[in-house]
C-alpha positions as CSV (number, residue, x, y, z in Angstrom):
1,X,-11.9,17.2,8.7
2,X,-11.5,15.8,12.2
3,X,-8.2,16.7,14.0
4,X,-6.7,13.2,14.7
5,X,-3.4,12.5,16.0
6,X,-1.7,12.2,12.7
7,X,-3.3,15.7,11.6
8,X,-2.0,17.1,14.8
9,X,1.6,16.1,14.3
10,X,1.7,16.8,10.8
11,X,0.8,20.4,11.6
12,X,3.0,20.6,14.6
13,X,6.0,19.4,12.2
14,X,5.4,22.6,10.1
15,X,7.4,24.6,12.9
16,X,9.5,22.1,13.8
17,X,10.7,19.8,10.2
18,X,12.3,16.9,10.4
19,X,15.6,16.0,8.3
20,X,17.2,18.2,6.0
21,X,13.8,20.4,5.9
22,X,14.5,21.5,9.2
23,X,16.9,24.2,7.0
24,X,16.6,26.7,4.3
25,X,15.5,26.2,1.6
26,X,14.2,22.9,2.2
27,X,12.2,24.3,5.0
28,X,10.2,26.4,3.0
29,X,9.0,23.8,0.9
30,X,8.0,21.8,3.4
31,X,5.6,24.2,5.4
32,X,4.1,25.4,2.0
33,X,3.6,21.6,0.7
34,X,2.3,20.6,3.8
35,X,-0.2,23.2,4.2
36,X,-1.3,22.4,0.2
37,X,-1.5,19.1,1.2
38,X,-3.8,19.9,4.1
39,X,-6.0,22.0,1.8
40,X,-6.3,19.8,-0.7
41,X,-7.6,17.0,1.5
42,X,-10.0,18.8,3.1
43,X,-11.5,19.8,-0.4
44,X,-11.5,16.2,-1.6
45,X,-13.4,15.2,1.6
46,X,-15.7,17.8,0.5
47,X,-15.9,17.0,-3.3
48,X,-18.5,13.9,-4.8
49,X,-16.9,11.7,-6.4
50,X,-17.0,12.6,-9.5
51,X,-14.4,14.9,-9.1
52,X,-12.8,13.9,-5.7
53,X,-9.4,12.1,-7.7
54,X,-8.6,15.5,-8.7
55,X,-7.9,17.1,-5.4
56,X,-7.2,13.3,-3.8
57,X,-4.3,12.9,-5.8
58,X,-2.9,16.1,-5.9
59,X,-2.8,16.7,-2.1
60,X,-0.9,13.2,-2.6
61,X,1.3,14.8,-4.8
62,X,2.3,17.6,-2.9
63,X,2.9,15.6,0.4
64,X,5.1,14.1,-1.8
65,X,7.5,17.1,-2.1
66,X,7.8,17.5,1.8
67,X,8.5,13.7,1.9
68,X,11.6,15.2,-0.7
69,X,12.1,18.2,0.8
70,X,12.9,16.1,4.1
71,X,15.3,14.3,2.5
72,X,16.9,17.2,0.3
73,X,15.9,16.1,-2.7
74,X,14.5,18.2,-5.2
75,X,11.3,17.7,-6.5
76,X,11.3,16.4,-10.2
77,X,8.5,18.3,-12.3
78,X,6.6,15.5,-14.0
79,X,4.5,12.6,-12.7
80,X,6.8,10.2,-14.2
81,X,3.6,7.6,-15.1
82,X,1.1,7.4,-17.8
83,X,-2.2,5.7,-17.6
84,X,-3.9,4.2,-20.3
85,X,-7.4,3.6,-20.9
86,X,-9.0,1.0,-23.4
87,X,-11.7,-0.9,-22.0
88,X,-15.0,0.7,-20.6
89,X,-14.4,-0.5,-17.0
90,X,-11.8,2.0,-15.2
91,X,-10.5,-1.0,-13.3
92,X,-9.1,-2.3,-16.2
93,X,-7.1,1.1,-17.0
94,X,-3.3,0.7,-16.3
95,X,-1.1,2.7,-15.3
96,X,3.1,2.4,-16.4
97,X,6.6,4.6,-15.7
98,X,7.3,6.8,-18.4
99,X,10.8,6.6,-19.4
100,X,12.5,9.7,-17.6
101,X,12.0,9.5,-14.2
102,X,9.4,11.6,-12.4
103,X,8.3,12.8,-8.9
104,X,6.9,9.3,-8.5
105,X,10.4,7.7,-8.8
106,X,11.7,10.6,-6.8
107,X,9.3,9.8,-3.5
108,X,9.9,5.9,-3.7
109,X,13.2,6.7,-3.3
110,X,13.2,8.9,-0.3
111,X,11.0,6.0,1.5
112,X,13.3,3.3,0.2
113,X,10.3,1.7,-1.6
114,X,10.3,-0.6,-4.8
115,X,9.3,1.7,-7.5
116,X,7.2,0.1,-10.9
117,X,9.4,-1.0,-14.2
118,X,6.1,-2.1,-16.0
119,X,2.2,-1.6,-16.4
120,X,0.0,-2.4,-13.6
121,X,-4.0,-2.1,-13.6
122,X,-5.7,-0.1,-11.3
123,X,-8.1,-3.4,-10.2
124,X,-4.6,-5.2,-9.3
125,X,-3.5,-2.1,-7.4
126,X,-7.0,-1.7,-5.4
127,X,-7.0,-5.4,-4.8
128,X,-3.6,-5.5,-3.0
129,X,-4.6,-3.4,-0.5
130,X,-6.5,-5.2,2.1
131,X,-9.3,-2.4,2.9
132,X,-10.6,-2.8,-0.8
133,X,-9.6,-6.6,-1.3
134,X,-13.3,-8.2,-0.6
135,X,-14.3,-7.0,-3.5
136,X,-12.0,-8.8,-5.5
137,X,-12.2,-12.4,-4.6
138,X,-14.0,-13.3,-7.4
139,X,-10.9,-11.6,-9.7
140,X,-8.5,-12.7,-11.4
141,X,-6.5,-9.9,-9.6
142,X,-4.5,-11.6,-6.4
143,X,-5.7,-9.7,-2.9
144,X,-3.6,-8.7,0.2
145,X,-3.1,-11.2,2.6
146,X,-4.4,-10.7,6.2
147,X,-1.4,-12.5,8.3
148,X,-2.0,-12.7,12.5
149,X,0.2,-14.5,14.6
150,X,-1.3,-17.5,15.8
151,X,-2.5,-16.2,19.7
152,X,-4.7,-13.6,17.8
153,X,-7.0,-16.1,16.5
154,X,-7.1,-18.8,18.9
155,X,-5.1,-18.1,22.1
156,X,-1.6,-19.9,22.8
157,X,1.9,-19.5,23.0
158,X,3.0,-16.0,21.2
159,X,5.6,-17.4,19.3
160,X,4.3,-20.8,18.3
161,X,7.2,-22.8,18.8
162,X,5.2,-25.7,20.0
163,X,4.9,-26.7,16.3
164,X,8.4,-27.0,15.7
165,X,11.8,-27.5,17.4
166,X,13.8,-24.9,15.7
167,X,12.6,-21.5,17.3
168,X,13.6,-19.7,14.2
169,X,10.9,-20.4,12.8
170,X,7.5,-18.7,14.2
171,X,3.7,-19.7,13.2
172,X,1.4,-17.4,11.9
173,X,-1.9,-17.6,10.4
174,X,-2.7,-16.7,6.9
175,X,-6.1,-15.9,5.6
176,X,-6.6,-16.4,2.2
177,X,-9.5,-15.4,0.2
178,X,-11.0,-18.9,-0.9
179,X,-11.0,-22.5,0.5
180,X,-7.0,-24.2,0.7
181,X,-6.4,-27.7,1.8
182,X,-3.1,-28.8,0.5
183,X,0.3,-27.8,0.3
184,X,0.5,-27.8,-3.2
185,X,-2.9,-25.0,-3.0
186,X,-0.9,-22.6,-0.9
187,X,2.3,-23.1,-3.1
188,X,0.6,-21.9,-5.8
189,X,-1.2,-19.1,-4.7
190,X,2.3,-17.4,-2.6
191,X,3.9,-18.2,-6.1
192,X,2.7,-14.3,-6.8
193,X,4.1,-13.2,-3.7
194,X,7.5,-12.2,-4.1
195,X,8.5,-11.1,-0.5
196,X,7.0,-15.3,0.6
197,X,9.6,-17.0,-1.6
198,X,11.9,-19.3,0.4
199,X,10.2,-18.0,3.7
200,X,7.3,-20.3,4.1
201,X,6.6,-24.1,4.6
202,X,4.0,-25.8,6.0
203,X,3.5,-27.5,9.9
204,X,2.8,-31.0,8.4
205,X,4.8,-33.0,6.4
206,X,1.9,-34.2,4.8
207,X,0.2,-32.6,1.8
208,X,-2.5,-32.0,3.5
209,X,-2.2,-28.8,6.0
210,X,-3.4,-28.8,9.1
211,X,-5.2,-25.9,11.4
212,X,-7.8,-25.0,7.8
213,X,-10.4,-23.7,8.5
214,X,-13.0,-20.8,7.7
215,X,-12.7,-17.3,9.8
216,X,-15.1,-14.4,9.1
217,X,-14.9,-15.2,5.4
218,X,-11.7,-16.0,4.8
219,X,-10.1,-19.8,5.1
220,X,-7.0,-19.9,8.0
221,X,-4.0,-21.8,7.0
222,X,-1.2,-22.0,9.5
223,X,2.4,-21.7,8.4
224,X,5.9,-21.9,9.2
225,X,7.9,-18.8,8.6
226,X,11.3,-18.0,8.9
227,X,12.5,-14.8,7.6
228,X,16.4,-14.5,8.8
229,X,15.1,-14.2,12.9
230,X,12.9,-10.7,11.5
231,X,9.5,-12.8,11.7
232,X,6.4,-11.8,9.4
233,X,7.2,-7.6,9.7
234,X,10.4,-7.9,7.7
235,X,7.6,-8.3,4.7
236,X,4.4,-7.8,6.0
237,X,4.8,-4.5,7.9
238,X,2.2,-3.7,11.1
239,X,-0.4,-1.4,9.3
240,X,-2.8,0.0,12.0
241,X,-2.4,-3.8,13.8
242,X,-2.8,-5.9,10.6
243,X,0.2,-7.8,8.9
244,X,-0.3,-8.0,5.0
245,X,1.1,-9.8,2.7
246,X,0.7,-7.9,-1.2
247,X,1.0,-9.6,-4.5
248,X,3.4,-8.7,-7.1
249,X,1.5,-6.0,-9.3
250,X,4.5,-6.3,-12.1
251,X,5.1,-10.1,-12.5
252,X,8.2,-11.2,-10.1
253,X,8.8,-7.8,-8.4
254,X,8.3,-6.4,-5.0
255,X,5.5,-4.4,-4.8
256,X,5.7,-0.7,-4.0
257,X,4.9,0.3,-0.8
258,X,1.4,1.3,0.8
259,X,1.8,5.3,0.2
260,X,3.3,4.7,-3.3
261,X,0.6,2.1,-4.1
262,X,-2.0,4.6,-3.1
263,X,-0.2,7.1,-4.9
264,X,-0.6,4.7,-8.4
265,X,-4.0,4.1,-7.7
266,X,-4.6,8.1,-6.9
267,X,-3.1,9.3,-9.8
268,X,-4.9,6.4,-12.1
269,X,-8.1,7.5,-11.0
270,X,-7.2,11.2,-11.3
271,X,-6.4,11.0,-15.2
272,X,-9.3,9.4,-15.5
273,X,-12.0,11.9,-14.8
274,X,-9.7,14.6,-15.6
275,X,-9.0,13.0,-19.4
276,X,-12.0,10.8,-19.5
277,X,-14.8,12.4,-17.6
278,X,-17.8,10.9,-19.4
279,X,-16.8,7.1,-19.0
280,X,-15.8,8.1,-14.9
281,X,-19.1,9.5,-14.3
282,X,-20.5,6.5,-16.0
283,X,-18.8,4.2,-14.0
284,X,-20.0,6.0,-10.8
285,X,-23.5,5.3,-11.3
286,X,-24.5,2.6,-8.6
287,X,-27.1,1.5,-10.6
288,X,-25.5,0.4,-13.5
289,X,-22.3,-0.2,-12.5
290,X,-20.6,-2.7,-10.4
291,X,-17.4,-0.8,-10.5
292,X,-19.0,2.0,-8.5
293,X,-19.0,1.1,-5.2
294,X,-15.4,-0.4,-5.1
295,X,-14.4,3.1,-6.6
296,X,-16.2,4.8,-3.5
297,X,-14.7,2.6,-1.5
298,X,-11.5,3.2,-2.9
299,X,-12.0,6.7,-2.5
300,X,-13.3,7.2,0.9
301,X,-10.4,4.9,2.5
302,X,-8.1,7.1,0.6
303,X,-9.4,10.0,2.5
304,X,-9.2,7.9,5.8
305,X,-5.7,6.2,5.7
306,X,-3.2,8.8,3.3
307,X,-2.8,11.4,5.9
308,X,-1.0,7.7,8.6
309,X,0.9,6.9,5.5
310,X,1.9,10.5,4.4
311,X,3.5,10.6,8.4
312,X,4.7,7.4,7.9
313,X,6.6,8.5,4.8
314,X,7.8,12.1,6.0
315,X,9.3,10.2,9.0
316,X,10.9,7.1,6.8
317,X,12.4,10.3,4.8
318,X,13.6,11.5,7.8
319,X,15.3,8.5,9.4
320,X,16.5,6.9,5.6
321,X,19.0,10.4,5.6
322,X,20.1,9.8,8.9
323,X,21.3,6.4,8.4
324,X,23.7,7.7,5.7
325,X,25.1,10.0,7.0
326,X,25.7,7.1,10.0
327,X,26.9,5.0,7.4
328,X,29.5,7.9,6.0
329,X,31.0,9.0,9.5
């Protein structure tokens, strides 16, 4: 495994933790989880994919409890989900909180992120994040929406205010993943986008839009947004320079964050060929299965963009405690 930046500061931080794991015993358990976690990537870089979710999610798993131990929180000792398998296709396998809370609850918590109250699949999951979305156009699954303010695409004022007056309310382009002309289109399809409610309306009065049109696969439609002054971030937070806009994955409810999506979809995928190794393998084989090559995918960007989200996490942890104890004095 290369040594990026994120590897470098994560290793750095093991003499030097942040929050309450800068003290014993919390210290501890970050240097030893931290080092697991380390370890246990490396090996799932190194592991097929038959049995990469095993180490994939554990590594997860134990990044997890220096994400608690950073904010003093104990780790719980079980997973808190269940997946459930009944269809041959692994995409279709769901995965739902038990009813005592588990380290999965525990985590969301400590990086203020919307946990899960019902079953989601593991296609819905992988199609919400935008790395693994193409392959899900065609699904009935909704797919993370790529969002750019409107200079990236075609040059122009920053802002956008030369579409409207009021200059609380900025333009940014949204690419969706099939053809939109009308108003009524785009109502429907931010309908499963919880954090878009109430923020959105179009630059024309009309009901047709205006500025549609086709960009490297995906079809441009320029809205309005006004998010109380916080612009497109508030919702769609900067992930390595994209904006993204996720579905729901439980109807009407926010959707957990990146690290605890790719913690649902990690763990999913682990039960699977730990519990259900014959129909995993299966679904691996390229030329038989269409699910294989969105379930490399799925596994080599997991490799590639956990370690940024882990540091995002441990440093979310971090900050979160510090703000109460603002809030207290």
């Amino acid at each position: 495994m290369g040594r990026s930046d994120t590897w470098n500061w994560l290793r750095l931080s093991r003499s030097d933790p942040p929050g309450v794991a800068a003290k014993a015993p919390h210290a501890k358990v970050y240097r030893a989880a931290l080092q697991q976690f380390e370890d246990l990537m490396n090996a799932a870089e190194a592991t097929g994919y038959a049995a990469r979710p095993l180490p994939l999610f554990y590594a997860l798993s134990q990044a997890g409890q220096a994400i608690e131990a950073c904010a003093g929180q104990r780790p719980a000792r079980n997973h808190g989900l269940d997946v459930k398998c009944g269809s041959s296709s692994p995409l279709k396998a769901f995965v739902e909180p038990r009813e005592e809370d588990g380290r999965f609850q525990g985590v969301s918590a400590c990086v203020a992120s919307p946990s899960l109250s019902g079953k989601t699949s593991l296609g819905s999951l992988m199609a919400s994040v935008i790395e693994l979305s193409h392959f899900f156009v065609e699904s009935p699954w909704p797919v993370g929406i790529e969002v750019y303010p409107r200079e990236i695409l075609d040059g122009g004022d920053a802002r956008g205010f030369a579409y409207h007056r009021d200059a609380v309310w900025e333009t940014y382009d949204f690419l969706f993943p099939k053809e939109v002309r009308t108003v009524a289109e785009v109502g429907q399809i931010l309908a499963r986008y919880p954090d878009a409610e109430g923020k959105w309306r179009p630059i024309s009065t009309t009901p047709e839009l205006l500025g549609v049109r086709a960009y490297a696969g995906r079809w441009v439609v320029r809205l309005l947004w006004n998010d109380g002054g916080k612009g497109i971030s508030g919702v769609a937070p900067d992930f390595r320079g994209v904006y993204v806009l996720r579905p729901a994955l439980v109807d009407g409810e926010h959707p957990p964050s990146l690290l605890m999506t790719w913690w649902l979809i990690t763990y999913t995928i682990s039960e699977l060929a730990r519990y259900e190794p014959e129909r995993w393998v299966n679904a691996l084989k390229v030329d038989s299965s269409h699910d294989a090559v969105p379930l490399e995918r799925c596994m080599d960007t997991a490799i590639d963009v956990i370690p940024d989200l882990v540091l995002a996490g441990i440093l979310d942890a971090a900050r979160g405690l510090s703000k109460q104890v603002e809030a207290l004095s």
